[in-house]
N, C-alpha and C positions, 0 to 999 in steps of 0.2 A: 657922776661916776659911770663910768661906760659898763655896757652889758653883755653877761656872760656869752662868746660866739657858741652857736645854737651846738645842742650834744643829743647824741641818741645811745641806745643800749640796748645792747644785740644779748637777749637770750638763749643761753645755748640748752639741751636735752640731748636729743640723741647725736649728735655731733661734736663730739666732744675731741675738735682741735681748732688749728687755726691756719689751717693753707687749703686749700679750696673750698671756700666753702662761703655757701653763696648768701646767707645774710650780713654777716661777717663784711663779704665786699661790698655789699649794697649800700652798709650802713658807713663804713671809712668812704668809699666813692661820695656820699651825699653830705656827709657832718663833718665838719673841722675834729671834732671832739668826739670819742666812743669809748663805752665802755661796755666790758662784758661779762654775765652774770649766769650763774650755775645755782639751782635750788636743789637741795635734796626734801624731796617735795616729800613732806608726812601722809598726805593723802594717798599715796605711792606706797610708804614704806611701811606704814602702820597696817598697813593689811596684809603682808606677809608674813608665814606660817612661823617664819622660826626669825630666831636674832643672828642665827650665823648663816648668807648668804654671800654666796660666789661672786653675785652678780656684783651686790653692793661695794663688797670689797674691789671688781674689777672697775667699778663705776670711781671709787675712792682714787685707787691709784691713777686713775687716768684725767681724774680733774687735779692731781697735783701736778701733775704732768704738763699738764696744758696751761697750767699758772703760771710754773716754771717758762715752758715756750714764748707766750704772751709777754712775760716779764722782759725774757730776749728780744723779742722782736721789736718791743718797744724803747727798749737802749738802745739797740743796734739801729733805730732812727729816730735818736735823738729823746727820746721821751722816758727819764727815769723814772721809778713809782708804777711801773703799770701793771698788770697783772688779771686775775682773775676777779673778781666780787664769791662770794659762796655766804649762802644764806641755809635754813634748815627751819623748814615749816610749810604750812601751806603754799602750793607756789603764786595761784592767782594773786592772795592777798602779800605777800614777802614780794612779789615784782610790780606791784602798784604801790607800792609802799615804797620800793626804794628807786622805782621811775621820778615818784615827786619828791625824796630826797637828792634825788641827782641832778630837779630841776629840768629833764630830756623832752623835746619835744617827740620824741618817736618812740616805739619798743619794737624791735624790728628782731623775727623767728625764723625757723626755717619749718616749715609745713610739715605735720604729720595727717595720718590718715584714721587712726582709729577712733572709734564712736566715742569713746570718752576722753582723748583725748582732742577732738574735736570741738565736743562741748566745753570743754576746760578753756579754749582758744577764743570761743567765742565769749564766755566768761568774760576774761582776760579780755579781748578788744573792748566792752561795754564798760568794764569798771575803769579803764585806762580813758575811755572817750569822754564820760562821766566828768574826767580829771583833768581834761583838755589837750590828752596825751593820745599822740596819733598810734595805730598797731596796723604793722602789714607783716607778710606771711610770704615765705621763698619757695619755688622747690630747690631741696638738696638730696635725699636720702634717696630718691628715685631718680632714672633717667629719663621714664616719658610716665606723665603722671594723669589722672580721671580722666576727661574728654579727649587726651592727643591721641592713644588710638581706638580708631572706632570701627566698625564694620560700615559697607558701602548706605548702609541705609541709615547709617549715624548711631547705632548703638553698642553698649557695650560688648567685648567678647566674653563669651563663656564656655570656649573650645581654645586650648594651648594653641595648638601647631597653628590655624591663620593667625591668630594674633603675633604669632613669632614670626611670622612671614611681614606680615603691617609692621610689627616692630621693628627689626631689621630692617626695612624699607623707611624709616623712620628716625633711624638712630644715624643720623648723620655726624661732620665733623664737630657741628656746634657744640651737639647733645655733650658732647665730649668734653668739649676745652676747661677746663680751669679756670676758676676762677684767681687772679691776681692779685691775690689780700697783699700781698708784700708792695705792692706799686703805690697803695696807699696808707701802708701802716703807719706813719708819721701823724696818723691822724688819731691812731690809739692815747684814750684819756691816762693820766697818770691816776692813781686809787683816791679816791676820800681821807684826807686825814682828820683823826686817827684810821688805818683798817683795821678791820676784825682780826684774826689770824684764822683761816683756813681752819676748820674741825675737825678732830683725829676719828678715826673707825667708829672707837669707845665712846667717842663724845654725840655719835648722830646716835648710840644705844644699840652698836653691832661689834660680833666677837669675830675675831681673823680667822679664816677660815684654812683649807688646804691650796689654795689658790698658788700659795710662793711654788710650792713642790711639784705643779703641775705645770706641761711645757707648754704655759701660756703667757708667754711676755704680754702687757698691759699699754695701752698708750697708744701713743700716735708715734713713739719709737719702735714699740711690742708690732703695733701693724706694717709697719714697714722692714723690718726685722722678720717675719712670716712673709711677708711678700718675696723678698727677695732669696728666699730658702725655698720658695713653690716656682718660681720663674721658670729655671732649669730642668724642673719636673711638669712644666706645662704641654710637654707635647707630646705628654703620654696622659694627660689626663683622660681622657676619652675611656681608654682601656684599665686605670689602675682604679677610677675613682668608684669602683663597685668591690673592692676587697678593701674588708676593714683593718685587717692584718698585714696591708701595705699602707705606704707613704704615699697616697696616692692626689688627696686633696688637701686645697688650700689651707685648711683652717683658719680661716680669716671670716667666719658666719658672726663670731661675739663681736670683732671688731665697726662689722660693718652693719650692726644691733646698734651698736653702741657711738656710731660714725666715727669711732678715732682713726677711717681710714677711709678715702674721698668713693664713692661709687664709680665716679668720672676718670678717676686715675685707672681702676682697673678696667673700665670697658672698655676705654685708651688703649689698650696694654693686650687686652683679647682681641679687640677687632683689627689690630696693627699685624699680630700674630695669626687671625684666621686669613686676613686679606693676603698672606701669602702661602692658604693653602693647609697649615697648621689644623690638624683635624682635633687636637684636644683642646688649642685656643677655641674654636667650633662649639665643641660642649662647653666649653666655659662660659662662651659670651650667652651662650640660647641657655642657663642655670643663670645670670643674672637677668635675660629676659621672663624665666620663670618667677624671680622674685618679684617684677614690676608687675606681672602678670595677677600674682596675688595682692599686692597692693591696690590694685585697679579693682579685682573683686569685692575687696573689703568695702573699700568708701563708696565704690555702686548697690553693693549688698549686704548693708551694715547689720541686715539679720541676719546671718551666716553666724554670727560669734555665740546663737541660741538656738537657731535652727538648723535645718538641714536646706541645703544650696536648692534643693532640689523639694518644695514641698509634699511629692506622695510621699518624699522616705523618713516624716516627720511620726508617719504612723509603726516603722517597722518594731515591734516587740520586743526592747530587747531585757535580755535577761538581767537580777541582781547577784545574783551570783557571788555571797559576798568572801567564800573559801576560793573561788575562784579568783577573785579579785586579788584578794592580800596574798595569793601564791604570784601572781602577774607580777608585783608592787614587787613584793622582795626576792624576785629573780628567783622563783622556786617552781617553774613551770616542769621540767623533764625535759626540754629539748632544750640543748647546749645553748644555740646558739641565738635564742631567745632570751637564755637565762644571761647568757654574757654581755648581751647587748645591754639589760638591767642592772646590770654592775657596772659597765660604764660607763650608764646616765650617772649611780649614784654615791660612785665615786669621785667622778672628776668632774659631774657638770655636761658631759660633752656625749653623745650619741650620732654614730656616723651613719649619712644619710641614707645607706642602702638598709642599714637593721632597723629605723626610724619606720620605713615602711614593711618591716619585717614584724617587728613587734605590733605595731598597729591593728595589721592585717591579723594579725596572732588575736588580740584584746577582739577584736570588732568579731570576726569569720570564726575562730577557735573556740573562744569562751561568752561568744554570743551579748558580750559586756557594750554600752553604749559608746561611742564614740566619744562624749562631751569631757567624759570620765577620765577616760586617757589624755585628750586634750588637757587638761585641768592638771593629770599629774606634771606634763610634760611643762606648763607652764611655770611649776615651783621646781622643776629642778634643771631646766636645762639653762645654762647660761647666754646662750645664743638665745632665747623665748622672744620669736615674734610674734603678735595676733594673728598676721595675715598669713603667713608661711606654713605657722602650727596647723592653724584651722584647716586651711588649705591640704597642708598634707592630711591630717585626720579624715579630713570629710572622703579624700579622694581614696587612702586606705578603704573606708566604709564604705564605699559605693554612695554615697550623699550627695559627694560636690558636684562642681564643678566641671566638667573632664575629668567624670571618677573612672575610676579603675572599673569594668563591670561588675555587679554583684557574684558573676556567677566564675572568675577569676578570684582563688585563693589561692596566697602563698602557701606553698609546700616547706615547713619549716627545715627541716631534712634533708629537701633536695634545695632550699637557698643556701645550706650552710656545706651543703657537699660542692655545690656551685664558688660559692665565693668566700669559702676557707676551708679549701682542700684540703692543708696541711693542721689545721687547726689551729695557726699562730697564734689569732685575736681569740678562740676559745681559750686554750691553753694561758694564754696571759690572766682572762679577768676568773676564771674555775679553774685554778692549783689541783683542787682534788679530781679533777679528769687528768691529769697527766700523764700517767701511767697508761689511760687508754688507746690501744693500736688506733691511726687513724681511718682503719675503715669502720671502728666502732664508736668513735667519737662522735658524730653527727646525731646519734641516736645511743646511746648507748643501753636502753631499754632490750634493746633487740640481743643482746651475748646472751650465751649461754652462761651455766653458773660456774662452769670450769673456765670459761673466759673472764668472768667477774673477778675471780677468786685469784686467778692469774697477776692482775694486774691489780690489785688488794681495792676491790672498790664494791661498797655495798649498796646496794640501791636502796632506797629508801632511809636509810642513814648518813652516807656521805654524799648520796648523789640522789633526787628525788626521784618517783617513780612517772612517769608523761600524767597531767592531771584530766587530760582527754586525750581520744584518741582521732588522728587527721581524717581519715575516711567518714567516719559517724560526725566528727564536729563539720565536715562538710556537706554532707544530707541535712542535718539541721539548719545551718546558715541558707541554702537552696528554699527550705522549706519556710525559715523566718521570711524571706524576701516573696514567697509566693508568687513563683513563679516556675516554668519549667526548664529543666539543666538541658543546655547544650551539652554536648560531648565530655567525658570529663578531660585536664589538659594530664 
């Protein structure tokens, strides 16, 4: 009886489609036979605070999605039955388990970079090798990953701006091109029969969330679908993308968390755009060089996710502050537009990147609160939650990282929100009960008088809270934590 032509099985995580994407090709390019396989990994999921998550749902519809796709592609050349695999469990042991149900000589990943997901990988190669089943590892989710860029004496950088210059210099056409999964799909396996069928929300033990209601299309349609609604606003990115009360950025941050949307398409797409001059193509492509940037940190500076980038600022003092805290937590600070940006995260999941560093700045410089703290909340509620980007922004808010921000540089919440919601759109959306406030007293509204208050029916410390510190003294103190002396104030 002749024997089965050799098969492999391409693990998907954070990639979840199936057109560029580089294990995917590696593994149809080398095996007659593939199939491909999605864990809703318990080790993942059981540590999460609550049963209703954004993420999980966005993660749900996007691997039906991609079932769906894979199903196609695999009819559309010739091979009925094919589809997805979806398992719910541990992932090391569910993908050594069903590598040697599959009989595959390979299990073939696309590279991640964080500390435990590392060690999970390295797991996974030992118990698969164990089992006489070969494991290699791609990059996808980055465009230039650990060693490619280095500084001239070969080490890693730890300053933005030359790295972005080496990158650039670096991100060639290659970096770019696509990978050509369709050239070999005829090589996608058709399912095991019997299959499982696919597990609903309810059945991995998670409740629907506000996800439908929110304008976030899902998928690897959902990201393409955003793409092409940001294209024609690309050439003003440069200038819109600091007001949260315009349409100014992509929102494609969960997609490309999540990979249902190639990194290589869009850098494509920016650097075709800056190459002719396009100054918001410009910031676009040097905000995906900022993401690689943070990816590069993490996997050189895997203690970054517990410490500070920067070990003196391991010692700064910082306060618990615990009324402080739960005013931060549930948007009850006194300054709008701190407060709004706190109803955005936990609302919809989604926090725009200029208040990201506004509130930060606000938790670390204003209420003297640790940085790990914020970190940690941002990672249970934002949908987009990457290690490397989170950490990165936190630390650089707090003067910790990397190319921090200096210590003695605090946001002025007041004048960011006079700066960049003049009119108070994005205020006025997520605080109703400010709207009645003129907007030269909306940025602060602490400062009216009571015949102004009274005017516009709004009472402090009732419908609108009263500031929980005040910006001048919360910045003497942050000066004085850091111990050090204040240049000029800005």
């Amino acid at each position: 009886m002749p024997s089965a032509p050799p098969a492999a099985l391409v693990w998907l995580r954070r990639d979840l489609r199936c057109d560029d994407h580089s294990a995917l090709y590696h593994a149809l390019r080398r095996f007659p036979r593939v199939y491909c396989a999605f864990v809703f990994d318990t080790d993942i999921l059981d540590a999460l605070p609550t049963r209703c998550d954004r993420r999980v749902e966005f993660i749900h519809a996007s691997v039906l999605e991609l079932h769906q796709r894979l199903q196609q592609l695999a009819w559309e050349h010739g091979v009925p039955g094919g589809g997805l695999i979806v398992r719910h469990g541990p992932a090391v042991p569910c993908i050594v388990q069903l590598a040697q149900e599959l009989g595959v000589q390979e299990v073939l990943t696309n590279r991640d970079y964080e500390p435990a997901a590392i060690a999970r990988d390295q797991q996974a190669a030992q118990a698969l090798h164990a089992a006489g089943i070969a494991f290699s590892d791609y990059k996808d989710q980055v465009l230039l990953e650990k060693n490619e860029v280095l500084t001239q004496q070969g080490q890693p950088y730890s300053v933005f701006t030359p790295y972005k210059r080496a990158w650039l210099q670096k991100l060639d056409a290659f970096q770019r091109t696509p990978y050509p999964v369709q050239r070999y799909a005829q090589h996608l396996a058709a399912l095991p029969s019997p299959s499982t069928p696919l597990p609903t929300l309810e059945a991995l033990g998670f409740t629907p969330t506000n996800l439908p209601t929110l304008a976030l299309p899902t998928g690897m349609s959902g990201a393409q679908q955003l793409l092409q609604d940001f294209l024609p606003r690309l050439h003003a990115y440069h200038e819109a993308r600091d007001f949260p009360g315009r349409k100014g950025v992509s929102y494609l941050s969960v997609h490309l968390r999540f990979g249902t949307i190639s990194i290589r398409q869009l850098a494509a797409l920016a650097a075709q755009q800056a190459a002719t001059g396009c100054q918001g193509a410009q910031t676009w492509l040097a905000e995906l060089a900022w993401r690689d940037f943070y990816f590069m940190i993490l996997y050189h500076h895997p203690q970054v996710v517990t410490h500070a980038f920067k070990p003196e600022y391991d010692d700064v003092p910082w306060d618990e502050a615990p009324d402080l805290w739960q005013a931060w937590c549930a948007a009850r600070t006194g300054y709008p537009l701190v407060d709004a940006a706190m109803r955005q995260l936990l609302q919809t999941g989604y926090m725009h990147n200029r208040l990201r560093m506004v509130v930060a700045s606000f938790l670390t410089k204003h209420l003297g609160i640790d940085w790990r703290r914020g970190e940690r909340f941002f990672a249970q509620h934002l949908n987009d939650y990457d290690l490397a980007a989170n950490n990165g922004g936190w630390q650089w808010a707090a003067s910790t990282g990397c190319d921090a921000q200096p210590y003695f540089r605090i946001f002025n919440p007041i004048l960011q929100s006079q700066k960049f919601d003049p009119q108070g759109r994005f205020i006025r959306r997520y605080l109703p009960e400010l709207a009645r406030v003129p907007d030269k007293h909306l940025h602060f509204p602490a400062a009216m008088k009571p015949t102004e208050l009274a005017a516009c029916g709004l009472r402090l410390g009732v419908d609108y809270p009263q500031p929980i510190v005040e910006h001048a003294q919360a910045r003497t103190r942050t000066l004085l934590r850091f111990q050090r002396p204040s240049p000029s104030p800005e």
